[in-house]
N, C-alpha and C positions, 0 to 999 in steps of 0.2 A: 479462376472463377470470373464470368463475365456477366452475372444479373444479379439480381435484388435480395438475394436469399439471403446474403450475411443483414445486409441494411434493415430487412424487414424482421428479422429475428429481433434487432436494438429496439425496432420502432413497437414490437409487440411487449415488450420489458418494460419500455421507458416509462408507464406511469406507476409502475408499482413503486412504493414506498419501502424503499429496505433498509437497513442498516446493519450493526455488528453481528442481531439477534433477531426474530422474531418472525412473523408469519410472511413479510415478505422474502425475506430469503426464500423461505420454504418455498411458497408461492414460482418463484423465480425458478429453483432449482426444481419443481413438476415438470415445467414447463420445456427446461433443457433437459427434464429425461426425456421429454417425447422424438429429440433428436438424438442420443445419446443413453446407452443404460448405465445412468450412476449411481453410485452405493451412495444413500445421504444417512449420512452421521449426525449423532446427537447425542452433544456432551453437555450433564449438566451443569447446572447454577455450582460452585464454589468449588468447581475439580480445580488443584493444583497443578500447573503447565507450566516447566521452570520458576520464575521468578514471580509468575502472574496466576491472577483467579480467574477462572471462566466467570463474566459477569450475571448479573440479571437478564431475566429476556424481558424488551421493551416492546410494547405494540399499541399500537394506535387506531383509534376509529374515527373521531371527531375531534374538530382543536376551531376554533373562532376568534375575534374579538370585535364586539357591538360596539358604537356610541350611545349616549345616552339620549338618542331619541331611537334606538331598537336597530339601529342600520348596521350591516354587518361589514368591518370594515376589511376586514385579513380573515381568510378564507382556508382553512389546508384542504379544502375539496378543491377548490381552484388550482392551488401547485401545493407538489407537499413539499417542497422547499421551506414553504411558508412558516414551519412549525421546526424551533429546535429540535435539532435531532436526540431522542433520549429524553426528552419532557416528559417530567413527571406529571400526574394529573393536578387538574387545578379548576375553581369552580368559585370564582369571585370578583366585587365589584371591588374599584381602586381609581384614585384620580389619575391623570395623564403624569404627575409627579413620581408617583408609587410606581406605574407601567413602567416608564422608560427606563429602568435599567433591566427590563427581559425586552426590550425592541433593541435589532439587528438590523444593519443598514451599510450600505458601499457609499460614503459622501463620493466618491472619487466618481462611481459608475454608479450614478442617481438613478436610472430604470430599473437595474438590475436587481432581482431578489440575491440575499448571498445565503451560501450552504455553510451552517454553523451545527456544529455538535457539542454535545455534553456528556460522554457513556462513562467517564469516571467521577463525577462529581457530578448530586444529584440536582440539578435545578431545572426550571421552565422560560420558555420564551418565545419568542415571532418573528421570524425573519421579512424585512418587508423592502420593498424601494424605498430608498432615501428620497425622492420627491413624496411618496407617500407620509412617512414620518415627519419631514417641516411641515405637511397639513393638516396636522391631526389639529382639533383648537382643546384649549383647557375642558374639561368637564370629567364626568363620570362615566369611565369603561367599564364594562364586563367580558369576563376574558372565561374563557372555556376548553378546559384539554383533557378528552374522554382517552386517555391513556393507563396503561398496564407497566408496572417496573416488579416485577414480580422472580422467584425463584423461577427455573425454566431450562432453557438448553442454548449452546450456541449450535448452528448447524453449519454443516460444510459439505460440499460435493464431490466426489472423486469417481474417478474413472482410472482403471488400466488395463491395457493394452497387452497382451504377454506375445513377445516377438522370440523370434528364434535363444536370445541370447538373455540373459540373469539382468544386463548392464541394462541401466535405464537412460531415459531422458526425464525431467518433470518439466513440465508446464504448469505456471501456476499465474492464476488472475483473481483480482478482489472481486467481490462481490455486495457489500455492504454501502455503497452508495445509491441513493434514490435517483431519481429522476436528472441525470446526467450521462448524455449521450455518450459523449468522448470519455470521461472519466468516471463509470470504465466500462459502458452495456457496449463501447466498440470490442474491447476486450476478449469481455464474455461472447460475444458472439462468435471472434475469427477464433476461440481456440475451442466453441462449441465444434463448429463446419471440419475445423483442423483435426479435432478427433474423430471425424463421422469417419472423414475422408480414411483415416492411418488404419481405422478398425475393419475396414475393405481392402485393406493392404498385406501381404506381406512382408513383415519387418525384420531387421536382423537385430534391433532395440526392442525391449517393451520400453513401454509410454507409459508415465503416470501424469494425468492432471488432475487439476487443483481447484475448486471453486471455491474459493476463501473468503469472509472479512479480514478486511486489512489488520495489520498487524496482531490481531489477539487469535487469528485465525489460524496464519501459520504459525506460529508460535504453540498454539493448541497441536498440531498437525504434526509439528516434527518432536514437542515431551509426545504424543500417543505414539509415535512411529521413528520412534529414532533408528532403531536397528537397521528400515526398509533403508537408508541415508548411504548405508556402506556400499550400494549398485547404484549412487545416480553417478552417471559421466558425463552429463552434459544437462543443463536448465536455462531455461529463461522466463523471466514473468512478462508477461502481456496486458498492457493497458497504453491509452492515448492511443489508438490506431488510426483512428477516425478522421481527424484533419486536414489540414492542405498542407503542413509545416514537415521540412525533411525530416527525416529519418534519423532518430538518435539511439546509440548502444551507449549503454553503459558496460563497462566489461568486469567480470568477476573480478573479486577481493585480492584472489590469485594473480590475475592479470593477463594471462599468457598461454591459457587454456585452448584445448581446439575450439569448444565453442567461441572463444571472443576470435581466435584467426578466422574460424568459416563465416560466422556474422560480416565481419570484417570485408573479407571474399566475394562472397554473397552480391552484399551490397557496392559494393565497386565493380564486379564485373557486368552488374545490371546498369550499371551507369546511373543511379540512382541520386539522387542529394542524399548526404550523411555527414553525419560528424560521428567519430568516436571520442569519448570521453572515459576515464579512470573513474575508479570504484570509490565510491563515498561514501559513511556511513548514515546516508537519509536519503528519502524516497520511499520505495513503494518496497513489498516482501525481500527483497535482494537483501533488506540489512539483518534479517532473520537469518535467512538461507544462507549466506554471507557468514553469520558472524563468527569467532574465534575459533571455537570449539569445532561447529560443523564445516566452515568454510570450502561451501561446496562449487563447482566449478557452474556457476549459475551466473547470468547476466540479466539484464534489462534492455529490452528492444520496444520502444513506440517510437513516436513520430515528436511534437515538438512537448519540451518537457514539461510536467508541474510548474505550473505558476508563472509558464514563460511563456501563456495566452492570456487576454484579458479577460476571455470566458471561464475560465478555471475558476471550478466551483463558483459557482454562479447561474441563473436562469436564463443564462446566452449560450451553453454549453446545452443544446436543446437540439433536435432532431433537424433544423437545417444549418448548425454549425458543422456537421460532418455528412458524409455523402457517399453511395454505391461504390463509385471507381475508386475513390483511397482506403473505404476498407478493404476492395478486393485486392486492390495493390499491396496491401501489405499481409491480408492473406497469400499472398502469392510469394512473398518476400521468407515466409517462415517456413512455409511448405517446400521451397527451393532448398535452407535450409539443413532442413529432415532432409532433405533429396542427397544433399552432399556429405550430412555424416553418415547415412547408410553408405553408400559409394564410402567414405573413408574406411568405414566398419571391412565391407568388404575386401576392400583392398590394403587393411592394414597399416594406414597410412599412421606415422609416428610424428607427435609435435613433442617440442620441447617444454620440458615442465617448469616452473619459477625453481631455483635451486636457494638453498640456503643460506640466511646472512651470518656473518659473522659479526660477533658483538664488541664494541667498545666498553671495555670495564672506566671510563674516564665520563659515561654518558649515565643518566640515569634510566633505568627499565623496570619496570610493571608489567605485572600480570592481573590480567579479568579473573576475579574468582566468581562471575557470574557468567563463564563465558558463552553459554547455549543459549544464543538469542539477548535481545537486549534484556537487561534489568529495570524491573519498571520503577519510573525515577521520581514521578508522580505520588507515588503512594511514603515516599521517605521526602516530600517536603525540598528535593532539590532544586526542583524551577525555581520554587519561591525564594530557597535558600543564596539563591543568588540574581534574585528578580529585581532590584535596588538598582541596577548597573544600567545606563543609557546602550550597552551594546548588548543588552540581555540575549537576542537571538544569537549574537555571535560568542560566547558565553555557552548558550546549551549548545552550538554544534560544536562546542569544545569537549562538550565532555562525550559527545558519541563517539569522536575521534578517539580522544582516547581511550574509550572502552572499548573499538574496535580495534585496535590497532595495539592495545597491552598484552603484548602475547610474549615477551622475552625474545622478540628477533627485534622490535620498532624502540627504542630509545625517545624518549620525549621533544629532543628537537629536531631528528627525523618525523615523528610526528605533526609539529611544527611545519616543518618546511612541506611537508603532503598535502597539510591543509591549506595554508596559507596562514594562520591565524599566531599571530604574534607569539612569542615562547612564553613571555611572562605570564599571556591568560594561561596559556597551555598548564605550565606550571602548577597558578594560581588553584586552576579547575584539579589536576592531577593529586594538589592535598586535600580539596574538600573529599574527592573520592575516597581518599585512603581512608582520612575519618572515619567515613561512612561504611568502612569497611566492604568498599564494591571493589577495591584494587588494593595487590600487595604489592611493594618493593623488594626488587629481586638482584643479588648478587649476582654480576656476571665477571670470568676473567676474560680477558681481553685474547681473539683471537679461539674461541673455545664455543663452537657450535653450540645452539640453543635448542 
């Protein structure tokens, strides 16, 4: 693809306001049916989706905050960054003392508005530049947020494709981010064009994609559809396309799958800049699709990853942070692809599958009794339960590891050594879990397949 059609598709999205739920999504998903016929789904307020509720649906009209000579100082008709994401309404006067613990601010990156959410706890607030907040002076603000937290739906978008053969691919991309280019309307875009193109195709795959909010989405997506799970043969999720930054896969849970060899392929024989990196238990829907129970032969394909640009989430992540020719180039990257596992389909070609470990009865082993998708860890008090600790963040990606990774083949300091993260936390974290009754300890003898 060699013009503006992906680019202009982000630049027509980019100021809707979306999030997990609500009229943006919607809004968003009309808009990709006009390229694309997709079935949009709508699950209520308090359905049960493994471990998780489908939440409130949130919507917004107006958000402000005045001085007290009438001037309006933060604006979400301006950017809707501007406005916690998930703010509840609010309709009151309060000194600059009372305000600043709902003002959001980058000291590091002082112009930058930053993208902050709230969808499980309910509060309000203002995202603004940190050169803005040192100049607020003492007095009396009025702060204003004509917002909806109300019973409702989450929605989500699907499309498929039925090709000659039962066996799928998915394609899956978020959808629930506002007004940021790269993270992820580059996304939504190349896997919108990506399905026009496949659905003018003759395929020897059907195609399923995915328009999701991040993580409560898929997670809604595969409790409604578990069964469809048993034909997918190959996934990837798509987001970060948009940049100037090489090309990064993450490879299935699995590790060793044909998708992670043809990615792989792909991008090496195009001479491309890449890195391949091993499967982690964080990021973007992979840790869903991924997890124990499903662990499907699914990866992660953008360009430079989460939090490893300085615009990530932020109001720099804006329509000329990314640009025509790297989305096309990595629309071109995926559709290459599709181009080679058909050609393998056809031709039959055979990869080698991860084969089975054998267990050390001398090691300790765990099983996820939550194992379909993560267990939400929020709702039982675990972040906080171990929020006291200077290495807090290193502390929770303790405990994803090993709740991905407790399946009776991974032993705890195999765990350890995967992550990097010292045994003792590993350990540490592996009892609070048990407590908590999200992991059992499991007898294994030694040398005696799991």
């Amino acid at each position: 693809m060699n013009d503006k059609k992906i680019y202009h598709l982000v630049k027509r999205l980019y100021p809707i306001c979306r999030s997990i739920t609500g009229n943006g999504v919607r809004q968003t998903l009309q808009i990709l049916s006009e390229y694309i016929p997709l079935s949009v789904h709508e699950v209520p307020t308090g359905t049960t989706v493994f471990d998780w509720t489908v939440p409130k649906e949130w919507n917004i009209k107006v958000a402000w905050i005045k001085d007290s000579h009438g001037n309006t100082i933060v604006d979400f008709n301006n950017h809707n960054l501007h406005v916690l994401n998930y703010s509840t309404p609010i309709h009151h006067k309060m000194t600059l003392e009372e305000l600043q613990p709902h003002l959001f601010s980058l000291p590091d990156q002082p112009d930058l508005i930053p993208y902050r959410t709230s969808y499980y706890q309910e509060n309000w607030g203002f995202c603004l530049s940190h050169h803005q907040l040192e100049n607020l002076d003492e007095g009396v603000y009025e702060v204003f947020i004509d917002s909806t937290l109300n019973d409702g739906y989450l929605t989500y978008g699907e499309y498929f494709i039925k090709g000659k053969s039962e066996d799928e691919m998915l394609i899956s991309t978020h959808i629930c981010h506002p007004s940021l280019a790269n993270d992820n309307l580059s996304g939504i875009s190349i896997v919108t064009h990506l399905a026009k193109h496949l659905s003018e195709q003759k395929n020897h795959y059907s195609y399923r994609f995915l328009f999701v909010p991040g993580t409560i989405g898929a997670i809604t997506w595969l409790a409604l559809n578990e069964p469809k799970t048993k034909n997918i043969k190959h996934g990837l999720v798509a987001a970060l396309l948009g940049d100037n930054g090489a090309f990064t896969y993450k490879k299935s849970r699995q590790g060793n799958t044909e998708i992670d060899q043809t990615v792989e392929s792909i991008l090496s024989e195009m001479e491309i800049e890449h890195k391949i990196i091993n499967f982690y238990p964080y990021g973007y829907d992979e840790r869903q699709f991924c997890s124990p129970a499903f662990n499907l032969p699914l990866g992660n394909l953008g360009r430079t990853p989460y939090g490893q640009f300085p615009e990530y989430h932020t109001s720099a992540d804006n329509l000329e942070f990314i640009n025509a020719t790297n989305l096309n180039q990595s629309y071109e990257v995926y559709q290459k692809i599709i181009e080679r596992l058909e050609y393998n389909y056809q031709h039959s070609h055979n990869y080698p599958t991860p084969q089975p470990s054998f267990c050390d009865s001398n090691e300790v082993y765990y099983i996820n009794l939550f194992p379909k998708c993560e267990p939400q860890l929020g709702k039982r008090g675990l972040y906080s339960a171990i929020g006291g600790n200077n290495d807090q963040r290193n502390r929770q990606m303790a405990m994803l590891w090993i709740l991905n990774y407790s399946d009776g083949e991974h032993h705890l300091n195999q765990i350890a050594q995967m992550s990097n993260i010292d045994p003792q936390t590993i350990y540490d974290i592996a009892t609070i879990l048990e407590k908590e009754q999200l992991l059992e300890k499991v007898s294994i003898h030694k040398n005696t397949l799991v």
